[in-house]
N, C-alpha and C positions, 0 to 999 in steps of 0.2 A: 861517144854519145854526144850529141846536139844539145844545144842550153837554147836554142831558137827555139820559140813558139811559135805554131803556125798562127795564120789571122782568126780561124774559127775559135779557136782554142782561147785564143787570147781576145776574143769580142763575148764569148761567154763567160770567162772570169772577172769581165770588167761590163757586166750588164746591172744598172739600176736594178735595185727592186727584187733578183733573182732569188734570194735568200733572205727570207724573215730573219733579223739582223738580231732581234727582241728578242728570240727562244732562243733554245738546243735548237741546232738542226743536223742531220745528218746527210753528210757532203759525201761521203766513198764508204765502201767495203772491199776487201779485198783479202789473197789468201784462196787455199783449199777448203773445202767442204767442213771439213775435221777440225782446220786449223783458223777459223776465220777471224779479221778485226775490222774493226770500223773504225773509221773518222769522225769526231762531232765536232761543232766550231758550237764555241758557250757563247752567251747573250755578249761577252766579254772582249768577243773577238779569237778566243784562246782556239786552237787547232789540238783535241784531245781523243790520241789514240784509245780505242777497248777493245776488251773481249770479256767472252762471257765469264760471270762471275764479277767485273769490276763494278764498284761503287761510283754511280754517277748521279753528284746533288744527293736528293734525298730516296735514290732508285737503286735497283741492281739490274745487271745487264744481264738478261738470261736466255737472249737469243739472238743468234746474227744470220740468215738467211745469206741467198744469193743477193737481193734487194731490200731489205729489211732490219727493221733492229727493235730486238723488245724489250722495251726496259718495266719491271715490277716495282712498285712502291714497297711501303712497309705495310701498309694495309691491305696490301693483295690485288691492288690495281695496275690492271698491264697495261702498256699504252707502247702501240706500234709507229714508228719511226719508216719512211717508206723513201726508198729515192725515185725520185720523178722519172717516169716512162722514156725511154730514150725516143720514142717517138712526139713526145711534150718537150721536146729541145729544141727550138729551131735553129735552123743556120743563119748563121751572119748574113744580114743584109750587103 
């Protein structure tokens, strides 16, 4: 296995601005249908593995799609987490 990054790869992890830095955001999913997790980076910086059922903040994670993630409050409020369109990516200049 390769530890090289290609140039695309590595001009999109290192792009200003790309991730609302301030929130949750949800950076990956990944995994089968049945068996899925996601990645969130906290306002913190922290890179935190889920699945469904995990306690994240003051939510629970009760869904992880192919591109998605839905976390429910304790009030019953769901709020959908979506990864950006891979056609909303563009290539390295």
């Amino acid at each position: 296995m390769s530890t090289d990054t290609n140039a695309a790869t590595a001009a999109f992890a290192t792009e200003r601005g790309a991730l609302p830095l301030r929130r949750l955001t949800l950076i990956g999913i990944a995994g089968s249908e049945t068996a899925r997790r996601a990645l969130l980076r906290t306002p913190a910086g922290e890179i935190v593995p889920v699945s469904v059922g995990d306690a994240v903040r003051q939510a629970k994670v009760v869904a992880i799609s192919d591109n998605a993630l839905t976390l429910a409050s304790r009030n019953g409020t769901a709020t959908v987490m979506r990864l950006p369109a891979r056609d909303a990516i563009r290539p390295a200049a």
